[in-house]
Structures are given as C-alpha cells and as structure tokens.
C-alpha positions, -999 to 999 in steps of 0.1 A, spaced: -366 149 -663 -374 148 -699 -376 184 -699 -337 183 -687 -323 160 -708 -335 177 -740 -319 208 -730 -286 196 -728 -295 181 -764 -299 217 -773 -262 224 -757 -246 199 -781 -263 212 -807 -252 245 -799 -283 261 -795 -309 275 -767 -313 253 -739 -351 253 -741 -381 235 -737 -392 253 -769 -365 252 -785 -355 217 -783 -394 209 -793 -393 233 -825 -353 209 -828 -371 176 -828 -401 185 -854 -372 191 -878 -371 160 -900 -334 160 -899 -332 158 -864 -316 123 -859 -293 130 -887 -282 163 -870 -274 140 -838 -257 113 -855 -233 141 -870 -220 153 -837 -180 145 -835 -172 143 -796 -134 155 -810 -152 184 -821 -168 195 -787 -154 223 -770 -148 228 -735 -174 254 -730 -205 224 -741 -186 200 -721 -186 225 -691 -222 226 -695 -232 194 -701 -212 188 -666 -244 206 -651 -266 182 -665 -251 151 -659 -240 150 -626 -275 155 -619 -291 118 -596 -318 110 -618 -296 118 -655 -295 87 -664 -308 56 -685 -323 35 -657 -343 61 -640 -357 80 -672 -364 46 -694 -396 39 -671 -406 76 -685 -390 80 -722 -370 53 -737 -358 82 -764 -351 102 -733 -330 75 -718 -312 67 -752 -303 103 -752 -295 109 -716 -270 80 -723 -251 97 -755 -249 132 -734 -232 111 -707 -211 95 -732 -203 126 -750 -193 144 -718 -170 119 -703 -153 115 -735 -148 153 -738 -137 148 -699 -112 127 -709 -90 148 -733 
C-alpha cells in the first residue's frame, strides 16, 4: 500500500509512477520542498484523472496505512486532498 501511495506522489509530481522512481524522488534532498510547492490551482485534469485511480482505492487512506507508514498516511491524506480539491473546480 505504501508502494501505491508513492506512485500517485510521482503523478503530482508529474513524473513516472514507479516504485523506482518515486525511491530515486524521495533520496533527493529537496524532496519535501518539491511537495510543499505543489499549487492544487495548478493541477490539471489529466493528474486529477489519475489520481482518481488511486484514491478511490478501500485501503487509500490515513487510518488504514498509519499502522504501516505514518509518512505514507500523511501523504495518502494530501493526494486525497489534492484530488477532491481539483474535483471540485
């Protein structure tokens, strides 16, 4: 589930959605800071489309991932908020 919620990462950052990819992403020291960048106004329909795949997944979501990764469930949370708010223009 980790696994999942890093690849849609990688879609908001507009780049693969891999397992690789999105470790080689989170060794880069400016990770957080590329994250904390991200302008939900800016987020185009085709990520938001995407992300839709991810989170209407059962187990995408901060309760069930905290007990594995409490980064994975902070970040499964900002997806989910990222993709409703580009739901809702």
């Amino acid at each position: 589930m980790v696994e999942m919620v890093l690849k849609a990462v990688m879609i908001v950052l507009g780049e693969e959605e891999t397992w690789s990819a999105a470790q080689k992403a989170m060794e880069d020291p400016k990770f957080l800071e590329r994250l904390n960048a991200i302008n939900y106004d800016d987020m185009d329909q085709g990520k938001i489309h995407k992300l839709s795949f991810y989170c209407r997944k059962a187990h995408f979501n901060k309760h069930d991932l905290a007990p594995l990764s409490a980064a994975a469930a902070f970040l499964a949370e900002w997806v989910l908020n990222l993709e409703s708010k580009g739901t809702d223009k």
